[in-house]
RORO-862230 format. One record per residue (C-alpha): residue number from 1; residue in one letter; z, y, x negated. Coordinates in steps of 0.02 Angstrom, whole numbers, plus 32768, in hexadecimal, padded with zeros to 4 digits. Example, Ala and Ser with C-alpha at 12.3 -4.5 7.8 and 13.67 -1.06 7.14 Angstrom:
// residues 2
REC   num   residuo      w      v      u
REC     1         a   8186   7F1F   7D99
REC     2         s   8165   7FCB   7D54
***
This chain:
// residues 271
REC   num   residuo      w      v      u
REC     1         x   8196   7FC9   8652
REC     2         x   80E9   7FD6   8667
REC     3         x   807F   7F6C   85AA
REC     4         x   8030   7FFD   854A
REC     5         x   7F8D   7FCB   8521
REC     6         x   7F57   7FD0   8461
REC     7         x   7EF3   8066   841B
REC     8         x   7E55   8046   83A8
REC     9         x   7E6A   8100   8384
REC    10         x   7F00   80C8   8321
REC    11         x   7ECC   802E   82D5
REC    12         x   7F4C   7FDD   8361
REC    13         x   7F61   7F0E   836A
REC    14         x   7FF8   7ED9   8392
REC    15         x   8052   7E3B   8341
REC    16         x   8083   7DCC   83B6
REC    17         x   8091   7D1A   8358
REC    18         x   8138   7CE7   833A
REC    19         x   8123   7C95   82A8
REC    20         x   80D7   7D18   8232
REC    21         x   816C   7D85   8267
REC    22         x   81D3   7D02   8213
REC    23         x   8171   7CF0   8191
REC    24         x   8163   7DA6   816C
REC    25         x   823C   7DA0   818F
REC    26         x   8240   7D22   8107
REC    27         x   81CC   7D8D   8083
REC    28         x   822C   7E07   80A4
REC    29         x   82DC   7DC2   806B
REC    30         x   834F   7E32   80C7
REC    31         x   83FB   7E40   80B3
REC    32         x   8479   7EBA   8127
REC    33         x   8482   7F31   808D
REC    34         x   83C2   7F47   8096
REC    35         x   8373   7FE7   80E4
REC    36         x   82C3   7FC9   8118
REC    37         x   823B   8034   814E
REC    38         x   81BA   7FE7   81E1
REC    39         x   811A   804F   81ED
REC    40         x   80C7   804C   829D
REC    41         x   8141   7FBF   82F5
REC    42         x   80CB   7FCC   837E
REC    43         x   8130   7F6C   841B
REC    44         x   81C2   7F34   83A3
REC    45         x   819E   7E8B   8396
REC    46         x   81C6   7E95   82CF
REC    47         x   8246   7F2A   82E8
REC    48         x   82D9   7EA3   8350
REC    49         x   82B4   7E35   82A5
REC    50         x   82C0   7EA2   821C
REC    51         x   8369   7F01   828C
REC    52         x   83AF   7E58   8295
REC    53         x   83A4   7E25   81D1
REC    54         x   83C2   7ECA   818C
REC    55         x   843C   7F62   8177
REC    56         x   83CB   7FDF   81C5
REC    57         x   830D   8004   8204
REC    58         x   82C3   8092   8202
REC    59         x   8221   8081   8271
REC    60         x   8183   80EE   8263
REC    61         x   811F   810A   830B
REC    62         x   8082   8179   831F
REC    63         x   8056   813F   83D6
REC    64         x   80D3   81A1   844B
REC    65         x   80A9   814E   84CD
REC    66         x   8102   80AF   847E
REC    67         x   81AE   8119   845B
REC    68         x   81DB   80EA   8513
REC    69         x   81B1   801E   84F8
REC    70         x   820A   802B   8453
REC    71         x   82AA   8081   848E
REC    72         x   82C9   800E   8511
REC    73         x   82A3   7F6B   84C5
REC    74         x   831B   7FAD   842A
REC    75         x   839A   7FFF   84B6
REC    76         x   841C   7F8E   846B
REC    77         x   8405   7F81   83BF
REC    78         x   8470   8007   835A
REC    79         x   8427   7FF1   82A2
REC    80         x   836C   8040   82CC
REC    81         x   8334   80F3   82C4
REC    82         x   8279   8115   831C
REC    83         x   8229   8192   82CF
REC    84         x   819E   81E1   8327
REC    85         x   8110   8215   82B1
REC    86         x   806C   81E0   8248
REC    87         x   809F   8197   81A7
REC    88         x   801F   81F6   8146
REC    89         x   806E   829A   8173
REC    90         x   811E   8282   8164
REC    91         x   816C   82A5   80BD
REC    92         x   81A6   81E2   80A7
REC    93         x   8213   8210   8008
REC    94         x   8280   8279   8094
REC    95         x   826B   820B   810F
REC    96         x   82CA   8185   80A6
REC    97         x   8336   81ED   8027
REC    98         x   838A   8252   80C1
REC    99         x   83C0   81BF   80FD
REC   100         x   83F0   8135   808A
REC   101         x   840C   8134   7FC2
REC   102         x   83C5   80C4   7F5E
REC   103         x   831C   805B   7F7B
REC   104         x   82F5   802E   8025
REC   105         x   8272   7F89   8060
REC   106         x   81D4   7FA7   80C2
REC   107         x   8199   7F26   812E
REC   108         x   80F3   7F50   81BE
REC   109         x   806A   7F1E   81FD
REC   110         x   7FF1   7FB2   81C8
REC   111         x   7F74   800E   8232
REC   112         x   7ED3   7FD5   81E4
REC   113         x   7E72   805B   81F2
REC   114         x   7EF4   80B9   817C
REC   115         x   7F39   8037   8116
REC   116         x   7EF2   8060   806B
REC   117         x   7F45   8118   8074
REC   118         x   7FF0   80D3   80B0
REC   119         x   7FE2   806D   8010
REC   120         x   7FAF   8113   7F95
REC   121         x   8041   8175   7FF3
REC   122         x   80C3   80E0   7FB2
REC   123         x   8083   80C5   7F07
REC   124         x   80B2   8198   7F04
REC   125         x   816A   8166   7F46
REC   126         x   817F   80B9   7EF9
REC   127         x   822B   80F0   7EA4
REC   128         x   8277   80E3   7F55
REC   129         x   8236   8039   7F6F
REC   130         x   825B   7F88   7F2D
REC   131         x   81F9   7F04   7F9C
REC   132         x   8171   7F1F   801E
REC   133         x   812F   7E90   809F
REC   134         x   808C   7EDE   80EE
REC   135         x   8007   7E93   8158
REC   136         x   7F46   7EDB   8133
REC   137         x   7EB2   7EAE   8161
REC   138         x   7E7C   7E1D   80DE
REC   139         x   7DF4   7E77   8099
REC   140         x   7E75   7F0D   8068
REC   141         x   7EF0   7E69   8018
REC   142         x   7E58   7E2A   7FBC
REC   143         x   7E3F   7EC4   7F7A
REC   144         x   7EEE   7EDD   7F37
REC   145         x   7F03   7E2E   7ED8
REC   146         x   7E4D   7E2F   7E8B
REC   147         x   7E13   7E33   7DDF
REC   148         x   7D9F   7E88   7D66
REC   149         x   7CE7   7E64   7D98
REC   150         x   7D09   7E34   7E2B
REC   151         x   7CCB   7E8F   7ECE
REC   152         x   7D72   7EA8   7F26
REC   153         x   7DA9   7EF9   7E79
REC   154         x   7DCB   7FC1   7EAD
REC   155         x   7E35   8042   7E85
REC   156         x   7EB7   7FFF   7EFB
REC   157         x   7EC7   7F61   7E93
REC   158         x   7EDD   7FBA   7DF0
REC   159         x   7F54   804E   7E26
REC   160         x   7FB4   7FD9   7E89
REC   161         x   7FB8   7F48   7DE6
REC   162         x   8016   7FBF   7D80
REC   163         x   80A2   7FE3   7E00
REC   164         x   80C3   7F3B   7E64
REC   165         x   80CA   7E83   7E3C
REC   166         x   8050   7E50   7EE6
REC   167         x   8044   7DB5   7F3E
REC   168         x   7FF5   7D61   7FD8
REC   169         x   8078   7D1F   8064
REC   170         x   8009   7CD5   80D3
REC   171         x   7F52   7CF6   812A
REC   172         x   7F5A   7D26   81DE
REC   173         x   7EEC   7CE4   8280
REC   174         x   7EAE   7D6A   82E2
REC   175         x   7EE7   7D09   8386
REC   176         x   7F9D   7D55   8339
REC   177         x   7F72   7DF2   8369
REC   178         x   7F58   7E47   8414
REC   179         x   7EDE   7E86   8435
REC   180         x   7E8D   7DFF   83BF
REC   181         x   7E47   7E59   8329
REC   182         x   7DA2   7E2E   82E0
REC   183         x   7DCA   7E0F   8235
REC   184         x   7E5C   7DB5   81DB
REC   185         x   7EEF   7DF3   818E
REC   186         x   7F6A   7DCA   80FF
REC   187         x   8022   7DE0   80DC
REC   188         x   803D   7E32   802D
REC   189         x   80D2   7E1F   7FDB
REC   190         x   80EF   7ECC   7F5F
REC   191         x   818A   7ECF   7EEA
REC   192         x   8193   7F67   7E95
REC   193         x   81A1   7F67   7DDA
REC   194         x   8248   7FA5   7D66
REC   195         x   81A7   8009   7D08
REC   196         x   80FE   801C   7CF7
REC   197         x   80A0   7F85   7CB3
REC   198         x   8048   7FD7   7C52
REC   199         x   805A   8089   7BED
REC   200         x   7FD5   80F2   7C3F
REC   201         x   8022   8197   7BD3
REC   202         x   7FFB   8213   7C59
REC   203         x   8006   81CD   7D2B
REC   204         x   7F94   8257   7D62
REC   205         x   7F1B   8251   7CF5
REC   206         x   7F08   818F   7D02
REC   207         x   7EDF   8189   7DC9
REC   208         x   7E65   8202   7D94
REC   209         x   7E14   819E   7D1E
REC   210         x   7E1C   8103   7D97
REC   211         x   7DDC   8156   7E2A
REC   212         x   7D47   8194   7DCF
REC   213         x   7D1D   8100   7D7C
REC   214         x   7D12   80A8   7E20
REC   215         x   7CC9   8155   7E6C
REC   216         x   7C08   811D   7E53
REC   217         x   7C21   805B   7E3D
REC   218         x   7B5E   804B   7E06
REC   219         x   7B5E   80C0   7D8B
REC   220         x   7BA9   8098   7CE1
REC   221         x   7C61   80BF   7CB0
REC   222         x   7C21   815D   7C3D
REC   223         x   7BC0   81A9   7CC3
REC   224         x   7C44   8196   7D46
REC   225         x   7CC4   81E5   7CEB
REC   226         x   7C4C   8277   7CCD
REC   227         x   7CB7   82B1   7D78
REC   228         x   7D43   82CE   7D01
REC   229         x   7D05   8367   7CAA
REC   230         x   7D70   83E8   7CE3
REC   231         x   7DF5   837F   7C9F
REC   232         x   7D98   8344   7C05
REC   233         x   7CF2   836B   7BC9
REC   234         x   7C6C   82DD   7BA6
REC   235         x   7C85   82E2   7AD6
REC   236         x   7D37   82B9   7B12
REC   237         x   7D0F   822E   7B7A
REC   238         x   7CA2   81E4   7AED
REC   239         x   7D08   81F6   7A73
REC   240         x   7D9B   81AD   7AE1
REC   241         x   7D22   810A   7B13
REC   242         x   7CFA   80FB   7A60
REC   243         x   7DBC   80F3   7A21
REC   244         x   7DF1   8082   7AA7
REC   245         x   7D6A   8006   7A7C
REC   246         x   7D0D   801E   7B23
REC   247         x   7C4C   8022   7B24
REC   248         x   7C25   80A1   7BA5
REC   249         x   7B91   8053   7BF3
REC   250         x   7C09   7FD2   7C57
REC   251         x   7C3B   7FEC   7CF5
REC   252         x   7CE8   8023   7D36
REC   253         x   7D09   7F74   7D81
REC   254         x   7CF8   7F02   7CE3
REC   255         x   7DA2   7F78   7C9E
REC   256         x   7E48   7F35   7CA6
REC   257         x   7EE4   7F84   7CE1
REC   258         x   7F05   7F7D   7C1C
REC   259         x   7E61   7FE0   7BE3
REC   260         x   7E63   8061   7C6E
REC   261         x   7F14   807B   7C21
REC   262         x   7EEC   807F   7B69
REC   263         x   7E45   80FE   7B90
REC   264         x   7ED9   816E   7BFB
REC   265         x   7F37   8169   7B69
REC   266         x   7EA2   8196   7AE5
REC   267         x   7E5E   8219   7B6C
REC   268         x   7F07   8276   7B67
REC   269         x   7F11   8271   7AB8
REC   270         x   7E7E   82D9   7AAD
REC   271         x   7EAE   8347   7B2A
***
């Protein structure tokens, strides 16, 4: 069969490096009881791998004009389900629930162009998941494992701290890729926390608080949450910023996952 070239309308670059498919395998640590969930398998290069080391794959594919490349390479293998579809549309709570009980794996290289939502989408179905192995673009890992003050710091990092213990695999060439990207990428390493790490006191109303805090990142944290008045008005926020010991002329970045929780907290209270 004819190679299907990559799309840059998808964010398409396929993995062909033998090596960071093991290592990804290994992060993974499959068993044959595990279920796993592959977004965008691309040409199946990962899909044979994660088939091989697990109980089942269910595997994600926008592009229809890879179904045909996917079917036949996979023609043999009886464990893996291709699901045609864009990952940002499908209910993936279905998707996984109608299928298998209990908490499935996710291992993919992501479309980069998309990653960040793909990431908001599972922190909304993390009950379903224990352990995710993704490859992003570097500048999307940095983001995720930064700290207060720092540049990288976003409201990725902090929405995704209080949900997953996150690590970096490995860093990735772009000569791994084909077409060869023009950036680097990273191999994360998500397990998903038993519970929260911290008590926000109301999930809502803390990605709320995060998002516009990071909203207008020059402006300080009291006028950025200014955005918030239709859920709180500004005596509210002050009075919040005041009892969680926060002076309102910092900015949203210098907060830690532990004072965006504790001004949640105080916000609700006065609610």
């Amino acid at each position: 069969m004819e190679r299907t070239r990559a799309k840059k309308s998808l964010g398409q670059n396929f993995l062909v490096d033998g090596n960071i498919v093991s290592r990804i395998i290994d992060a993974a640590q499959l068993n044959a009881d595990d279920a796993v969930l592959e977004i965008g398998p691309g040409r199946g290069a990962l899909t044979s791998r994660l088939s091989a080391s697990s109980g089942c794959v269910v595997a994600v594919e926008r592009d229809r004009d890879l179904l045909p490349v996917l079917h036949e390479k996979l023609a043999e293998v009886e464990n893996v389900e291709i699901v045609h579809g864009d990952i940002l549309r499908i209910d993936i709570r279905g998707l996984l629930s109608e299928r298998r009980p209990g908490r499935w794996k996710v291992v993919a290289n992501l479309p980069y162009n998309i990653s960040s939502q793909i990431l908001f989408a599972f922190l909304e179905c993390r009950s379903l998941i224990s352990r995710m192995v993704l490859m992003l673009q570097k500048e999307v890992g940095d983001r995720l494992v930064a700290g207060p003050g720092c540049r990288d710091y976003g409201i990725l990092t902090v929405l995704c701290a209080n949900y997953f213990d996150i690590e970096r695999v490995c860093l990735v060439k772009p000569t791994s890729f084909r077409p060869v990207p023009k950036v680097e990428s990273a191999v994360l390493r998500f397990r998903v926390l038993q519970s929260p790490r911290v008590d926000v006191g109301d999930e809502d109303l803390f990605r709320k608080v995060v998002k516009a805090a990071f909203g207008q990142r020059r402006k300080t944290l009291a006028n950025c949450l200014k955005s918030l008045s239709l859920v709180a008005g500004e005596a509210v926020i002050e009075t919040a910023l005041e009892r969680a010991g926060i002076d309102g002329k910092r900015r949203g970045e210098t907060l830690s996952l532990v004072e965006f929780a504790g001004l949640t907290r105080e916000i609700r209270a006065l609610l």
